[in-house]
N, C-alpha and C positions, 0 to 999 in steps of 0.2 A: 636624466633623460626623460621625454616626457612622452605622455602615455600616447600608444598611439590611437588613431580613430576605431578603428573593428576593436581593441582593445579596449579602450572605454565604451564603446555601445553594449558591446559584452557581459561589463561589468554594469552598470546602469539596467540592462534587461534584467541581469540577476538580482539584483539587489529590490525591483518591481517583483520579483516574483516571492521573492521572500520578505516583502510588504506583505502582498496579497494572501501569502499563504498565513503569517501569523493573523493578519487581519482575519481570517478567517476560523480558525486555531478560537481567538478569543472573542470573536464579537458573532460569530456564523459568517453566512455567504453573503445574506443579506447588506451586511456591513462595507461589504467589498464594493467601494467606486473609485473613480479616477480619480478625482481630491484628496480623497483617505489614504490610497496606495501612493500618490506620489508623494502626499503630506511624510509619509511615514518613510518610505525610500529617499527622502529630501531632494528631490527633482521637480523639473518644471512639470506640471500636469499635463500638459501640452508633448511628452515624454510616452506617455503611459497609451496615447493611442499612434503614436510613431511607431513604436516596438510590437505595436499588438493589434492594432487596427479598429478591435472591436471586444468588446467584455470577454465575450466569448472565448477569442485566443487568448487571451490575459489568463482566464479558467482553466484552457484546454494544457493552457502552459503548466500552469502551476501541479494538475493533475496525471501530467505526462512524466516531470520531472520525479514526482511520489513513485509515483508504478514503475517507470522504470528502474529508481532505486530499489523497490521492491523487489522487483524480478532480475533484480542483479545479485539481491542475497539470500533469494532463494537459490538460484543457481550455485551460490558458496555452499549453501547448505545442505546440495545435494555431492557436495564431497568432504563434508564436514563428517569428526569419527562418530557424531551424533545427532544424524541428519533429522528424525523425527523432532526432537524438542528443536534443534534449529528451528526448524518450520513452524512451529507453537509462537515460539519466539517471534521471529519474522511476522506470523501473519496476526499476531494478538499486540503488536507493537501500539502503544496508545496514541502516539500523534494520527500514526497512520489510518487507526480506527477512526478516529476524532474524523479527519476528512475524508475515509467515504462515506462515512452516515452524513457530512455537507453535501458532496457531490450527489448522493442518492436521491436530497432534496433538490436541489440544485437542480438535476435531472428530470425531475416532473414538470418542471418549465422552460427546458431547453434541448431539443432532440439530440443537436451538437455534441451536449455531453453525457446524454443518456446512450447515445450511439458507443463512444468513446468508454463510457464504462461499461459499457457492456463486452464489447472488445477487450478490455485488458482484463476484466473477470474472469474470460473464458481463457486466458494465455497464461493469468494466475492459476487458474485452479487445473490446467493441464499439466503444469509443472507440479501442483501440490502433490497429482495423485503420482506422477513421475518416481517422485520421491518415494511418497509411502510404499510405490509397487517394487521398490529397490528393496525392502524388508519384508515387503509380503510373504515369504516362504516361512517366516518366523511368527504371523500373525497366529494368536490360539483359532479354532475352530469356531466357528458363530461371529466375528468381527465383523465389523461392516468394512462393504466394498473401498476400494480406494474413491471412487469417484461418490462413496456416498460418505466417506469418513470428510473429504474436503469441501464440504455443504455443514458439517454439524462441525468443522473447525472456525468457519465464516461467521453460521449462525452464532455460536459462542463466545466467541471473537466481539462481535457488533453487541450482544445484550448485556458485556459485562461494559464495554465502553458504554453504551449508551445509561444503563445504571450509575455508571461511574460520574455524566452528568448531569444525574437527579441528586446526585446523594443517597443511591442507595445501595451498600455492602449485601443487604442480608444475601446469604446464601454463597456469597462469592468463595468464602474461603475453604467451603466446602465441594465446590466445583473446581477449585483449583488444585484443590489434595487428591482429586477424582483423576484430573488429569495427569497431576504427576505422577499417581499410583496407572495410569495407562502407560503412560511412556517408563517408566521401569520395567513396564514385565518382557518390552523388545529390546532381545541382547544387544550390544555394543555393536557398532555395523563396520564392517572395513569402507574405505574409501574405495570407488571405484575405479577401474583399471583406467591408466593413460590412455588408451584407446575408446575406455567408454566415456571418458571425458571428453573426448575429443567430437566424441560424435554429434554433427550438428542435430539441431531442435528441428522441429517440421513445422512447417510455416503454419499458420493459423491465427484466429481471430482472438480491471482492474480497480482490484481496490480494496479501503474504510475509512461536535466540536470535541475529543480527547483520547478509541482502536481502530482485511484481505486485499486491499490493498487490501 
């Protein structure tokens, strides 16, 4: 049986977006045009501003899909038995880093997407401290705030990716044994109650070529 129409436009939007996004992954943002992403999606060019009108939504797309994956595993990871290093995990993840340190660029030339990340920065990191304030009773004495703990998981986050595409290690693996020795000293967290899972988020206003997203 053959595919039908909303069904292939569907699949042809996705497969433009995961052009644009490796395009982006390996060459920067820069790299990202219509020839490129349809060359590499194998569609007519002529495709690539049907589905998306203008670079911009092409961008807005590829960095909406990012985030909201993001902020779907943070949400796991706020019922995870190990919800802090989830969240390590999640927000130090290297593709992800890779493209907001693009879109950050990306952003100084385009309000669209400096809007848009900025918005999902602020929905990430509401959720980050969400999290950390679920263990807060456990934190030692002198620890930084949850909303300042999730500023210096960003920052760390983007300067070991962005080292990571210079080529430069030093220091990492001693920032890394820093962090794991943090996330050891908060004991083992229960999952929260069905109820507090259930409770909706409050509405409010995302992100990181190779790591908040």
């Amino acid at each position: 049986m053959s595919e039908s129409a909303p069904a292939r436009e569907s699949t042809t939007r996705a497969a433009l977006i995961d052009a644009a996004t490796r395009l982006m992954l390996e060459d920067g943002y820069a790299a990202v045009t219509t020839r490129k992403v349809a060359a590499r999606a194998d569609v007519n060019q002529a495709l690539v501003y049907y589905h998306f009108g203008t670079m911009d939504e092409l961008f807005l797309a590829v960095f909406r899909r990012g985030a909201e994956a993001s902020l779907k595993r943070l949400e796991d990871a706020a019922r995870s038995d190990d919800p802090l290093r989830t969240l390590w995990q999640v927000s130090s993840e290297p593709q992800g880093s890779a493209l907001t340190i693009e879109f950050i660029a990306l952003a100084n030339h385009r309000q669209a997407i400096r809007t848009e990340l900025a918005d999902y920065t602020r929905r990430f990191r509401r959720k980050q401290r969400e999290i950390i304030e679920q263990v807060s009773d456990a934190q030692d004495p002198g620890t930084p705030t949850p909303a300042a703990a999730t500023v210096v998981i960003a920052a760390l986050a983007r300067i070991l990716s962005m080292d990571g595409m210079l080529g430069i290690t030093d220091g990492h693996d001693e920032v890394l044994a820093l962090i794991e020795d943090r996330l050891t000293r908060w004991p083992p967290h229960e999952a929260p109650s069905p109820a507090l899972q259930a409770a909706p988020e409050e509405s409010a206003p995302l992100a990181r070529r190779g790591c908040e997203q």
